[in-house]
C-alpha positions as CSV (number, residue, x, y, z in Angstrom):
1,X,-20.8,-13.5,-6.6
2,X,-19.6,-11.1,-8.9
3,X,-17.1,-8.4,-8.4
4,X,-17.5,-5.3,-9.1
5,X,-14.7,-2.6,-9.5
6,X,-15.6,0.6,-8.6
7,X,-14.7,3.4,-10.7
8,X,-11.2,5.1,-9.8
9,X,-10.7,8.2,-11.1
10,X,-7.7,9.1,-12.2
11,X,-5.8,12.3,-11.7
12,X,-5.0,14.9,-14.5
13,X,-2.7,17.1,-14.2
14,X,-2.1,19.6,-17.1
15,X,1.3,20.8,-17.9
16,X,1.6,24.2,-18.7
17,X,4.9,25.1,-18.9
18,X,5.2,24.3,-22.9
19,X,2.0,26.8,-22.9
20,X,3.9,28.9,-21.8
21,X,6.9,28.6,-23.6
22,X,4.8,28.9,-26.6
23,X,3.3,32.5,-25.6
24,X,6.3,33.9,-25.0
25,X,7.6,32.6,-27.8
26,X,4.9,34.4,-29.7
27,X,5.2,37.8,-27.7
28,X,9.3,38.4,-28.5
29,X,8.5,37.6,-32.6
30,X,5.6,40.3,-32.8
31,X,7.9,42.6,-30.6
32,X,10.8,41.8,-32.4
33,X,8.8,42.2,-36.4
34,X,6.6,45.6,-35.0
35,X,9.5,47.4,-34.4
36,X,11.0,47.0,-37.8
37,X,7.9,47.9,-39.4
38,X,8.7,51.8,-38.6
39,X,12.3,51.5,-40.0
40,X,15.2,51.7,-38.1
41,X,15.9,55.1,-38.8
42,X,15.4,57.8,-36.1
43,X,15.2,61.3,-37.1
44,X,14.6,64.0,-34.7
45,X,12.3,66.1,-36.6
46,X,12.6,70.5,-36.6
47,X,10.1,72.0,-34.8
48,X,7.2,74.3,-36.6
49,X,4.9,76.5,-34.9
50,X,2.0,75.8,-37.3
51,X,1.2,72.2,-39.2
52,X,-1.1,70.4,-40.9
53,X,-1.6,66.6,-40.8
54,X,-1.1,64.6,-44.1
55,X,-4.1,62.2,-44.7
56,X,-2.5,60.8,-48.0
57,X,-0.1,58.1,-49.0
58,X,2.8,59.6,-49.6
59,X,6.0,58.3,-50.4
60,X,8.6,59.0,-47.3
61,X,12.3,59.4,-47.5
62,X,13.8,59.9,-43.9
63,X,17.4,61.2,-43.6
64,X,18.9,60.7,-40.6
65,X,21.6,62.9,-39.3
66,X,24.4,61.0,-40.6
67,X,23.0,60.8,-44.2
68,X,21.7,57.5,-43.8
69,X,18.5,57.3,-46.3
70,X,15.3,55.4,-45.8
71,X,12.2,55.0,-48.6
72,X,9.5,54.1,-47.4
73,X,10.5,52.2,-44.0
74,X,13.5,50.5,-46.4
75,X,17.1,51.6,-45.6
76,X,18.6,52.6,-48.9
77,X,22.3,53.1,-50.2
78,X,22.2,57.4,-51.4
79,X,24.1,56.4,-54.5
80,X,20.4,54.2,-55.3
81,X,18.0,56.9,-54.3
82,X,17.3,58.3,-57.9
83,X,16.7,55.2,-59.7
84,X,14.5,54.0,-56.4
85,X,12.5,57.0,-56.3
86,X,11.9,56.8,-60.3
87,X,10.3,52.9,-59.6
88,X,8.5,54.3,-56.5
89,X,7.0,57.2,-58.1
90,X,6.1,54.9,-61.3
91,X,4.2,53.1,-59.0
92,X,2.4,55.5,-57.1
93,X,-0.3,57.7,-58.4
94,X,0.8,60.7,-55.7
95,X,4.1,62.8,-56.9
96,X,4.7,64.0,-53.4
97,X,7.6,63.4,-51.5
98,X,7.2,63.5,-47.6
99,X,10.7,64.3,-46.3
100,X,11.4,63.4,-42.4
101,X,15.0,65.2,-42.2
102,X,17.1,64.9,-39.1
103,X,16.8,68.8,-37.5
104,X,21.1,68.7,-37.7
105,X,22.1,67.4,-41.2
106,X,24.0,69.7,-43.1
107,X,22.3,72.0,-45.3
108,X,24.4,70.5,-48.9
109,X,23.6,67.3,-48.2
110,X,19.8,68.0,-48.0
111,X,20.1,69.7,-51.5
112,X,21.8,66.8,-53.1
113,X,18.9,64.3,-51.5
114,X,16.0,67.3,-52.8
115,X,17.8,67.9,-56.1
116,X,18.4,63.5,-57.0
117,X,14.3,63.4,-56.1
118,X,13.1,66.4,-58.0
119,X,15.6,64.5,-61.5
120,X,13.9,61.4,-60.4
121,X,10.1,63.2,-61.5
122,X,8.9,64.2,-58.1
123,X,6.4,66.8,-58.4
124,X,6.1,68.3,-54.6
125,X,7.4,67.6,-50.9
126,X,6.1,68.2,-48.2
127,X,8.5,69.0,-44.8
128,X,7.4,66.9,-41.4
129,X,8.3,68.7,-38.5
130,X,7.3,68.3,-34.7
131,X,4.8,70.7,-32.3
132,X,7.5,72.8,-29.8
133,X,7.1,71.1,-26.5
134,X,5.8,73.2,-23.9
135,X,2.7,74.9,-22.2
């Protein structure tokens, strides 16, 4: 007589956890890189009663309302900002300048940052500012 085994089927489990680990892994580095894209910079912006939106590449210089300098998402030392803006401007075909200036920095400080970027070759700026909030 011959003896047959029968087929036992065997029991699988998958382990998810290191799936899991994985994922998250994953979420907190794009949360962590996407929120450096913007630059770290925050600048609360004047309000204007009438704007247009800019559809061009400009070149962006934040100032925050400490005097901190960012160009172009890059936080910048204000000493630098002159020879920076000469390679940045070298390197763009557009001349203007978008400035996003902190509503409270003080009024000389702005003139130095306008007057190093108009020596470096910059031929206009343009000022971003915020709607009022409201009805």
């Amino acid at each position: 007589m011959i003896n047959i085994v029968g087929n036992r089927k065997r029991s699988v489990e998958l382990d998810l956890v290191p799936l899991i680990n994985i994922v998250f892994l994953l979420l907190i580095f794009f949360m962590l890189t996407s929120s450096s894209i913007s630059g770290v910079l925050k600048a609360e912006l004047p309000e204007a009663q009438s704007a247009d939106k800019v559809h061009e590449k400009n070149i962006i210089v934040k100032i925050s309302r400490s005097g901190l300098l960012e160009l172009n998402g890059e936080p910048i030392e204000g000493s630098a900002l002159k020879d920076l803006m000469i390679q940045a401007l070298a390197m763009n075909k557009i001349k203007t300048i978008e400035i996003h200036g902190d509503k409270n920095i003080q009024f000389e400080l702005f003139g130095k940052i306008i007057e190093q970027i108009r020596m470096a070759g910059a031929e206009d700026f343009i000022f971003a500012t915020e709607k009022p909030k409201g009805p």
